[in-house]
NUBA-570768 format. One record per residue: residue number from 1; residue in one letter; x, y, z of N, C-alpha, C, CB in turn. Coordinates in nm, 3 decimals, decimal comma. Last residue first. Glycine has a CB too. Layout:
N
atom resi = NUM&resn = A&n.u = X&n.v = Y&n.w = Z&ca.u = X&ca.v = Y&ca.w = Z&c.u = X&c.v = Y&c.w = Z&cb.u = X&cb.v = Y&cb.w = Z
...
END
This chain:
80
atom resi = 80&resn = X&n.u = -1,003&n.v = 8,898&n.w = -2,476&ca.u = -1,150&ca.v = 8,826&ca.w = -2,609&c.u = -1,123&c.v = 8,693&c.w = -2,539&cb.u = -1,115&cb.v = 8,819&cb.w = -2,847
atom resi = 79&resn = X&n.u = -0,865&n.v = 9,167&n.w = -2,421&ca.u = -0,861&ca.v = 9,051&ca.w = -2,409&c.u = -0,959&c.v = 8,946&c.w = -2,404&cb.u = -0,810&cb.v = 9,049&cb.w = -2,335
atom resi = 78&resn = X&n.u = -0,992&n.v = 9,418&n.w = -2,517&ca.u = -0,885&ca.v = 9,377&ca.w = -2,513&c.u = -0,798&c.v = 9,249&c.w = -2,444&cb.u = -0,857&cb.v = 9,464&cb.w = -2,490
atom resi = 77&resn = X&n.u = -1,280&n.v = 9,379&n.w = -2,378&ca.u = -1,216&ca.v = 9,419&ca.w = -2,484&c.u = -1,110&c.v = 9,389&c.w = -2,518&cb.u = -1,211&cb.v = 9,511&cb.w = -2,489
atom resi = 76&resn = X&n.u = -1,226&n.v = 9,051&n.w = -2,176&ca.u = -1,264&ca.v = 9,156&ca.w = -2,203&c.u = -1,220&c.v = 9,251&c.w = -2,302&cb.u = -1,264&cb.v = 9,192&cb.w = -2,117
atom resi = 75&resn = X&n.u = -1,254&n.v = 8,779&n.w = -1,981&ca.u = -1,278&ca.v = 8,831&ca.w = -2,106&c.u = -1,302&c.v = 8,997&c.w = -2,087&cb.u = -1,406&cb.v = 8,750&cb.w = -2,172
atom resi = 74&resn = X&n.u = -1,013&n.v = 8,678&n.w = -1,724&ca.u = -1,193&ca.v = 8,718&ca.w = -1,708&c.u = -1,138&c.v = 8,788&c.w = -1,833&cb.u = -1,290&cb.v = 8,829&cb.w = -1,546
atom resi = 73&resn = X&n.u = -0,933&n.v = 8,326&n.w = -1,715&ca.u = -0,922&ca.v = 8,462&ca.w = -1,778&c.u = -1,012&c.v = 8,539&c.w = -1,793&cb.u = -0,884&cb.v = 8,464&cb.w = -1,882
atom resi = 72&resn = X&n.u = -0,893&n.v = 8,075&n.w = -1,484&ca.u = -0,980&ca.v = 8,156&ca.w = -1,599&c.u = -0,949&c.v = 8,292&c.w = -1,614&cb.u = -1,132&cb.v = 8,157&cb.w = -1,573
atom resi = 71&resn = X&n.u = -0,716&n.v = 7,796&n.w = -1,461&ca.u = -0,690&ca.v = 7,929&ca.w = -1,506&c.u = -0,808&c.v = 7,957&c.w = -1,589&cb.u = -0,555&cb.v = 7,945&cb.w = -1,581
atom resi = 70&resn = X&n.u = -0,662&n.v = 7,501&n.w = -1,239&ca.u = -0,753&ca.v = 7,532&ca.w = -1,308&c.u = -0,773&c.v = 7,747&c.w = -1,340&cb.u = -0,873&cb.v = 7,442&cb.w = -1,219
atom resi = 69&resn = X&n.u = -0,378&n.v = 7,279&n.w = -1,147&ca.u = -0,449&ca.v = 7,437&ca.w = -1,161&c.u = -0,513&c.v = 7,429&c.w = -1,297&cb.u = -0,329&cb.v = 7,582&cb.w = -1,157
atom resi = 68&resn = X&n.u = -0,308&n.v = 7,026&n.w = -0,977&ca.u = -0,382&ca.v = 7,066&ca.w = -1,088&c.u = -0,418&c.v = 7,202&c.w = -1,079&cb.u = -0,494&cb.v = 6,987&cb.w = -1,106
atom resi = 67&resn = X&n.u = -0,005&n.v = 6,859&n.w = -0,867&ca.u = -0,142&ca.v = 6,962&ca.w = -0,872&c.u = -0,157&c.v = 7,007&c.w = -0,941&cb.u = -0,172&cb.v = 7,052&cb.w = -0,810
atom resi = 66&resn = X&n.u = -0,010&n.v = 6,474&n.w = -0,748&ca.u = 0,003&ca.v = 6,613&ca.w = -0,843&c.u = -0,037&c.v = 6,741&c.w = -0,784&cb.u = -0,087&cb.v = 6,606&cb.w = -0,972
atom resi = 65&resn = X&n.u = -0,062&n.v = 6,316&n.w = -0,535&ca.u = 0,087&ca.v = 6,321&ca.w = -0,616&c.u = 0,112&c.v = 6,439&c.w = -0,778&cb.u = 0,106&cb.v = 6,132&cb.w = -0,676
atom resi = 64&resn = X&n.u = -0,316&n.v = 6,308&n.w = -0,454&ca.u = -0,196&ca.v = 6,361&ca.w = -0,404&c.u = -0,030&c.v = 6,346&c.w = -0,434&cb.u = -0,213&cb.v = 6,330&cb.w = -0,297
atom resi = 63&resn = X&n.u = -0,458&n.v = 6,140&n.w = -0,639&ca.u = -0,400&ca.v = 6,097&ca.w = -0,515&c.u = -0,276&c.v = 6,116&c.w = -0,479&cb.u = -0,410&cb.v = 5,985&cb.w = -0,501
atom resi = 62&resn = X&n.u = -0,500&n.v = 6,329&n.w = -0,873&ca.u = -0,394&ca.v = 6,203&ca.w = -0,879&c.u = -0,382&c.v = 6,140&c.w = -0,773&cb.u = -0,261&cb.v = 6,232&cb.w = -0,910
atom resi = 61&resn = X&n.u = -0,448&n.v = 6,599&n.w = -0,649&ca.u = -0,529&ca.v = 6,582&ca.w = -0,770&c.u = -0,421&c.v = 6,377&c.w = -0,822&cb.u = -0,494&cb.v = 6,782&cb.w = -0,917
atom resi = 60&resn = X&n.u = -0,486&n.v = 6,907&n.w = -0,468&ca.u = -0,456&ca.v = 6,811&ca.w = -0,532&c.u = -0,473&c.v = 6,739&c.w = -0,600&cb.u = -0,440&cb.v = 6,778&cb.w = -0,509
atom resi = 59&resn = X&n.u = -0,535&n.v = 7,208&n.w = -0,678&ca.u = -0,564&ca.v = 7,142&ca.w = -0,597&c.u = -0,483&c.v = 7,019&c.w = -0,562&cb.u = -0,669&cb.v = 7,127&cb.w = -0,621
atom resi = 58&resn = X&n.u = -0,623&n.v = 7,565&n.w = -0,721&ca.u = -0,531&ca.v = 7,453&ca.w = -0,735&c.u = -0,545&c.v = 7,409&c.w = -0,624&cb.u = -0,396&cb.v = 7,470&cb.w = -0,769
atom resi = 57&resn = X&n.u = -0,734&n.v = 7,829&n.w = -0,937&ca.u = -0,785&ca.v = 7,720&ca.w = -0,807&c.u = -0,679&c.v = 7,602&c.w = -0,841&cb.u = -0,983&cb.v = 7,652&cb.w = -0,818
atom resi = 56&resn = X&n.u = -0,752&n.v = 8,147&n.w = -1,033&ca.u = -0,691&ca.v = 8,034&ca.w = -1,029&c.u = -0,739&c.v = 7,940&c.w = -0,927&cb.u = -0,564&cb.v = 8,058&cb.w = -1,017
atom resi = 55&resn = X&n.u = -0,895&n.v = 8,389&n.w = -1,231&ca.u = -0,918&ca.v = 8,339&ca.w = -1,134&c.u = -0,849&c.v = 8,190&c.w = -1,112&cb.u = -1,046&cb.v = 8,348&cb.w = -1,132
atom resi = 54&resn = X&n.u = -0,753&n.v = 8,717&n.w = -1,376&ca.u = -0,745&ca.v = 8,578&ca.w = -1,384&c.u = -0,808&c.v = 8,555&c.w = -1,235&cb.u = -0,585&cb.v = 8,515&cb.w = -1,417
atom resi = 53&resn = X&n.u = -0,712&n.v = 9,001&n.w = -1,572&ca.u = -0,746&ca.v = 8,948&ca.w = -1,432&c.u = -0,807&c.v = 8,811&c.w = -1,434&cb.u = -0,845&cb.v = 9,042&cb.w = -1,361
atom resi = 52&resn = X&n.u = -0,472&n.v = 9,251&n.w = -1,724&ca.u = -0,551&ca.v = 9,138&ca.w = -1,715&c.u = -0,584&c.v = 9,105&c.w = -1,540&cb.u = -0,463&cb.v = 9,013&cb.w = -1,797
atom resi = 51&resn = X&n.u = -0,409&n.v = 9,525&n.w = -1,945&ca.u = -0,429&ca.v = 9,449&ca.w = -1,834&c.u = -0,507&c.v = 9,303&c.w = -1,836&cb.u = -0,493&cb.v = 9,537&cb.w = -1,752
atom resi = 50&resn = X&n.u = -0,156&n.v = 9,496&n.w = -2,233&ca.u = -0,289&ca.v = 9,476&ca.w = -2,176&c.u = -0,280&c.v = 9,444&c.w = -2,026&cb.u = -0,363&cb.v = 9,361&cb.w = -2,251
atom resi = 49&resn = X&n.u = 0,049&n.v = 9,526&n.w = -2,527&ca.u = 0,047&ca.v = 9,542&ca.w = -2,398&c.u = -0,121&c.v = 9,585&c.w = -2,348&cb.u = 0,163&cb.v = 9,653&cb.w = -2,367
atom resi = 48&resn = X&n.u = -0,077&n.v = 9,308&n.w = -2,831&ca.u = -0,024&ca.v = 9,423&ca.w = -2,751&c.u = -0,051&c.v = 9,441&c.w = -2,567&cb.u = -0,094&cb.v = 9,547&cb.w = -2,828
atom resi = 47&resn = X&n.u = 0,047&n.v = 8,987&n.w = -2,899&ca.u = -0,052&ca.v = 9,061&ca.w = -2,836&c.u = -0,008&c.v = 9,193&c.w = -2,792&cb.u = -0,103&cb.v = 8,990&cb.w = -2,729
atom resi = 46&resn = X&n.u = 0,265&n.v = 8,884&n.w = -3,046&ca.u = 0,152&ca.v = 8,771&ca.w = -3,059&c.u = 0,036&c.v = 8,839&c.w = -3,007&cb.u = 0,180&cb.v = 8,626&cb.w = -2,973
atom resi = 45&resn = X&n.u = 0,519&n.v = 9,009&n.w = -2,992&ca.u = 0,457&ca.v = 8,963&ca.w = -3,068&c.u = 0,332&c.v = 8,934&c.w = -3,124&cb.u = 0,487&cb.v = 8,917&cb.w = -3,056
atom resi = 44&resn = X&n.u = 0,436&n.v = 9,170&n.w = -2,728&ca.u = 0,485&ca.v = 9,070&ca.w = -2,734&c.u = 0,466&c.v = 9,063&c.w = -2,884&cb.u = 0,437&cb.v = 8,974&cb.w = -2,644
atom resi = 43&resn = X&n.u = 0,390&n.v = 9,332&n.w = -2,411&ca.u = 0,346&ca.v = 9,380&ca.w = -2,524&c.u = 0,419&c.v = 9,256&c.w = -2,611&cb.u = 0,387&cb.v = 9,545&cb.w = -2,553
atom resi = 42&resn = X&n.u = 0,291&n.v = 9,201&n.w = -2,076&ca.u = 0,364&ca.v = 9,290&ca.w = -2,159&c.u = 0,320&c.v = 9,255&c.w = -2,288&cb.u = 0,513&cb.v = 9,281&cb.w = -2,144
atom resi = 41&resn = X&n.u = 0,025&n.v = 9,230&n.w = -1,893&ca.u = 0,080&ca.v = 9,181&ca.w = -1,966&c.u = 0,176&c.v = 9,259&c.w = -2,073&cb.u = -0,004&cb.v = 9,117&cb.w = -2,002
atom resi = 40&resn = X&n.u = -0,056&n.v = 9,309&n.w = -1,524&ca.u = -0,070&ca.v = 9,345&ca.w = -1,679&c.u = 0,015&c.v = 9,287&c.w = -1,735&cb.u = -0,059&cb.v = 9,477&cb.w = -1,722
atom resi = 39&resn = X&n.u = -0,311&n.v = 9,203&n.w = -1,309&ca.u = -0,166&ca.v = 9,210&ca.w = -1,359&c.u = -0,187&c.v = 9,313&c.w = -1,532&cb.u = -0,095&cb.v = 9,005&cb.w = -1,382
atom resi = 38&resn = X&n.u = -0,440&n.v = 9,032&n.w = -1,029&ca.u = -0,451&ca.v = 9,145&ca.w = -1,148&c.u = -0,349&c.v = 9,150&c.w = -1,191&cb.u = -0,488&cb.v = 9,280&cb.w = -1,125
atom resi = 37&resn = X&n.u = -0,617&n.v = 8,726&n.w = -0,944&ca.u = -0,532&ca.v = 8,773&ca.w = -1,019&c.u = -0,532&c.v = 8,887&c.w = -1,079&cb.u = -0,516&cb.v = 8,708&cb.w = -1,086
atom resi = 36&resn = X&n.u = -0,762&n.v = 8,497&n.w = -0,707&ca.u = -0,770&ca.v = 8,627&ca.w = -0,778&c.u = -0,647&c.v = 8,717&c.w = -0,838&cb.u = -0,834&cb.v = 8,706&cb.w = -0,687
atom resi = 35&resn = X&n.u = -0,735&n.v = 8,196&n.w = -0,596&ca.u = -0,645&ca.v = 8,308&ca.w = -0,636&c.u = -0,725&c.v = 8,354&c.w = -0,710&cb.u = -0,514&cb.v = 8,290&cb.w = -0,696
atom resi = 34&resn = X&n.u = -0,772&n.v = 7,907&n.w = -0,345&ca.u = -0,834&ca.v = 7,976&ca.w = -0,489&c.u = -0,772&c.v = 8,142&c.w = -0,484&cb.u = -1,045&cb.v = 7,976&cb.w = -0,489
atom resi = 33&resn = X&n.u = -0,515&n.v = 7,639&n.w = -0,310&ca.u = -0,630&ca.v = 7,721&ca.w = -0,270&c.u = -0,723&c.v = 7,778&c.w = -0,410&cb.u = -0,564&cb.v = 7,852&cb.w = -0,177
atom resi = 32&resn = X&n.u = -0,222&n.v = 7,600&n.w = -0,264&ca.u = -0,327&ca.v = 7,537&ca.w = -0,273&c.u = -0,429&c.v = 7,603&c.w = -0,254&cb.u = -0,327&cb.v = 7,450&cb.w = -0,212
atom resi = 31&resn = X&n.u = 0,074&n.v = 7,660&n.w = -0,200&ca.u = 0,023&ca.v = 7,669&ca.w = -0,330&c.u = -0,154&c.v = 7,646&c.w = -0,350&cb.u = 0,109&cb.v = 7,557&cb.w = -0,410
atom resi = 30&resn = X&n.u = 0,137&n.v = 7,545&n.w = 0,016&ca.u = 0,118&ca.v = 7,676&ca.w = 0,000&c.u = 0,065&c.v = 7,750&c.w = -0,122&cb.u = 0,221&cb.v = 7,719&cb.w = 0,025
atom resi = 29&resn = X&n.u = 0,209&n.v = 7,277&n.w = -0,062&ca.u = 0,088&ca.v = 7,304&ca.w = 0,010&c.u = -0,017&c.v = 7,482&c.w = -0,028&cb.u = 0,158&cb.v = 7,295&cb.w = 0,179
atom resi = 28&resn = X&n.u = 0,453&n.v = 7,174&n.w = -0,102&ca.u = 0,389&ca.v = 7,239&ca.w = -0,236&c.u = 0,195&c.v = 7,315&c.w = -0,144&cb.u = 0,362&cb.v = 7,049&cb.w = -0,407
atom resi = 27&resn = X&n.u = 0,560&n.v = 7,070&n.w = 0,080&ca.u = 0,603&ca.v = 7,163&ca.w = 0,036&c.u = 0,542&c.v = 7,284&c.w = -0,019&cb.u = 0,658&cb.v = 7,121&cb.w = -0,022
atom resi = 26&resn = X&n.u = 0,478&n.v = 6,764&n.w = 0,041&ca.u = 0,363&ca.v = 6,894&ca.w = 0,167&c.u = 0,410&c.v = 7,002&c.w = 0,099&cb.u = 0,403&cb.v = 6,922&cb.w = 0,383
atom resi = 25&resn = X&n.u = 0,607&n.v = 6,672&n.w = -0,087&ca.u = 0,539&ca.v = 6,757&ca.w = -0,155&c.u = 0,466&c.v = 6,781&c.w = -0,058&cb.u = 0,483&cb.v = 6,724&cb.w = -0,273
atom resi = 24&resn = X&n.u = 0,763&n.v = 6,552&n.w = 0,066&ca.u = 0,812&ca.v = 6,642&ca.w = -0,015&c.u = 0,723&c.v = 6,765&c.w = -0,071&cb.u = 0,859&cb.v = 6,570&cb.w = -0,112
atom resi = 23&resn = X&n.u = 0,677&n.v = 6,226&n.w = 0,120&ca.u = 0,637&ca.v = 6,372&ca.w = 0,171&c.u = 0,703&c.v = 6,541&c.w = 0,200&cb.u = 0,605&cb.v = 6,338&cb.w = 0,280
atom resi = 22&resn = X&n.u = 0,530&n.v = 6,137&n.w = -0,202&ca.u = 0,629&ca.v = 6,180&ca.w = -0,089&c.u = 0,636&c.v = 6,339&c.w = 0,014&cb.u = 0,762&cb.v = 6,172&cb.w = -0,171
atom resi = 21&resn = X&n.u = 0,228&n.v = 5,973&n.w = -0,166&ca.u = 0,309&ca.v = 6,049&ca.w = -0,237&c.u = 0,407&c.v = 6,136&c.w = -0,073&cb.u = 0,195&cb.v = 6,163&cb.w = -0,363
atom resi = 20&resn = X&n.u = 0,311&n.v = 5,611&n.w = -0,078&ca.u = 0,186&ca.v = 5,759&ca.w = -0,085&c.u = 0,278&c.v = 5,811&c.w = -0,158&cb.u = 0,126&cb.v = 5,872&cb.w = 0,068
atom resi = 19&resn = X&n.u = 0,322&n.v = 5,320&n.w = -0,307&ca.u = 0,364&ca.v = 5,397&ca.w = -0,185&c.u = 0,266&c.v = 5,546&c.w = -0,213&cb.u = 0,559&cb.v = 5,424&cb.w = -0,180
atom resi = 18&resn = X&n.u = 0,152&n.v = 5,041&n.w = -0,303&ca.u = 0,126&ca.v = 5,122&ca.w = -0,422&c.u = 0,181&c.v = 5,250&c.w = -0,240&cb.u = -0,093&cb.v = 5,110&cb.w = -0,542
atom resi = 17&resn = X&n.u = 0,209&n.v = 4,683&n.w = -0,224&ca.u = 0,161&ca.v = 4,822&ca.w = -0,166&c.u = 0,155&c.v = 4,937&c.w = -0,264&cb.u = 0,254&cb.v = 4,869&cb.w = -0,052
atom resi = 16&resn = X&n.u = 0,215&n.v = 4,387&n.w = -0,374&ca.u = 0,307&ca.v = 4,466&ca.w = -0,312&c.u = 0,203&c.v = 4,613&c.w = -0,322&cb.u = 0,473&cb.v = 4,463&cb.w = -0,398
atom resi = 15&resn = X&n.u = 0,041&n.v = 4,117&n.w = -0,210&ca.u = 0,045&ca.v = 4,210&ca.w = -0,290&c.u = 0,140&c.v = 4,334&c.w = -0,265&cb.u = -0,075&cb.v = 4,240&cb.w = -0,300
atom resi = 14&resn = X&n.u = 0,237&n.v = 3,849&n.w = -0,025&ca.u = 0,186&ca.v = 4,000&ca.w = 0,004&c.u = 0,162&c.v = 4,035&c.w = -0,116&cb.u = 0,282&cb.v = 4,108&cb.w = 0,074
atom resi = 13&resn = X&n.u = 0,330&n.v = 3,547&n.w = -0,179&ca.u = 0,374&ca.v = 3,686&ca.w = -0,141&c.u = 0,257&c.v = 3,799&c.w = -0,123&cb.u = 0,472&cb.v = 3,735&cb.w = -0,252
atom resi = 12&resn = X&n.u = 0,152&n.v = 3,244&n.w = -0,218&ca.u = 0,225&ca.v = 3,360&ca.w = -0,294&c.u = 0,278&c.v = 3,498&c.w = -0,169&cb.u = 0,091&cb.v = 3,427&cb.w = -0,427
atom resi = 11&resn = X&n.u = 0,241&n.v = 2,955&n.w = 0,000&ca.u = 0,123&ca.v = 3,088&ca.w = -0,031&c.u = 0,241&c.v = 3,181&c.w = -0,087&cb.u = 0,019&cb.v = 3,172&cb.w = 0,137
atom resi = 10&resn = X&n.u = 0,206&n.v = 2,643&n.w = -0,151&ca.u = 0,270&ca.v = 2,815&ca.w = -0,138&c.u = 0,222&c.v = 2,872&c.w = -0,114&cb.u = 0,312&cb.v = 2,896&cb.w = -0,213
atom resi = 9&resn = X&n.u = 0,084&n.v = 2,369&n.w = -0,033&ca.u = 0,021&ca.v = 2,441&ca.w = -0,133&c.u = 0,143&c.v = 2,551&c.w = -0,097&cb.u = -0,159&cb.v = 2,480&cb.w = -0,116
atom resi = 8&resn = X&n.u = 0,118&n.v = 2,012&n.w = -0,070&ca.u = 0,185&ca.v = 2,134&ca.w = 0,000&c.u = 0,138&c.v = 2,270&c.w = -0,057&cb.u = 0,344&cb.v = 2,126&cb.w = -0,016
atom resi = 7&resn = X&n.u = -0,045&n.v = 1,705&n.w = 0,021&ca.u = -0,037&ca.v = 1,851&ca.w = -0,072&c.u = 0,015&c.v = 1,930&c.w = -0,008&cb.u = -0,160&cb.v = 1,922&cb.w = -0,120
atom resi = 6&resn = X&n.u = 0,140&n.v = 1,463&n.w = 0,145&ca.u = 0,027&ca.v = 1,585&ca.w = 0,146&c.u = 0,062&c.v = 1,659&c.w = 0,036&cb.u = 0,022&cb.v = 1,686&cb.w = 0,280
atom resi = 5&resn = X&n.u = 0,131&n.v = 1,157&n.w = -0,083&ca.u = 0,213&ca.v = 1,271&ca.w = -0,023&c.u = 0,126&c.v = 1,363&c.w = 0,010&cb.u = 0,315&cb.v = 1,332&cb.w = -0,109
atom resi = 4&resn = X&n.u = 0,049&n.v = 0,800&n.w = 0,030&ca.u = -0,012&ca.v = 0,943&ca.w = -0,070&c.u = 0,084&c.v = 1,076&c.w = -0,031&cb.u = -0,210&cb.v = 0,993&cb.w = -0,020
atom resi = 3&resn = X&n.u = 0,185&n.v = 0,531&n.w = -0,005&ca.u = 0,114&ca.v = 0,658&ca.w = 0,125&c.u = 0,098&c.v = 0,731&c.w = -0,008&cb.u = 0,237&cb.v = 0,758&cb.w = 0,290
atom resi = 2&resn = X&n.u = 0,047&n.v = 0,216&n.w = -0,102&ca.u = 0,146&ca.v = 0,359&ca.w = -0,082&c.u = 0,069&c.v = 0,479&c.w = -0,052&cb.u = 0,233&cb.v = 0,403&cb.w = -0,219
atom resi = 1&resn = X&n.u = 0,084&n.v = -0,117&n.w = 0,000&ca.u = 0,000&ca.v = 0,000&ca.w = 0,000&c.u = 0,089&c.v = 0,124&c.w = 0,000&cb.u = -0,096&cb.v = -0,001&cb.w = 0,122
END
């Protein structure tokens, strides 16, 4: 009569972890929010000299391993 061997099964390895974002980029913190913008633009090629006024919002974004700014340009005569 012959013995039968146990089954030995492996257990595979831990899924490996997906790391945070580094923490380097707290850094970038100060950056984060919503911005009102006045300025004027110099004169260039491509556009004559103009004021302007922008609304900015930046966030995180990617699970905190980016940031995303979102730029609106408030329209006006001289800037369409």
């Amino acid at each position: 009569m012959s013995r039968s061997r146990p089954v030995v099964r492996s257990r595979s390895p831990p899924a490996p972890t997906m790391p945070g974002p580094r923490i380097e980029l707290k850094e970038l913190d100060v950056f984060l929010g919503h911005w009102s913008c006045k300025g004027q633009v110099a004169a260039s090629p491509m556009c004559p000299a103009r004021s302007n006024e922008s609304d900015v919002k930046i966030e995180r974004a990617l699970g905190g391993y980016w940031l995303a700014l979102d730029l609106h340009e408030k329209k006006s005569a001289r800037s369409p």
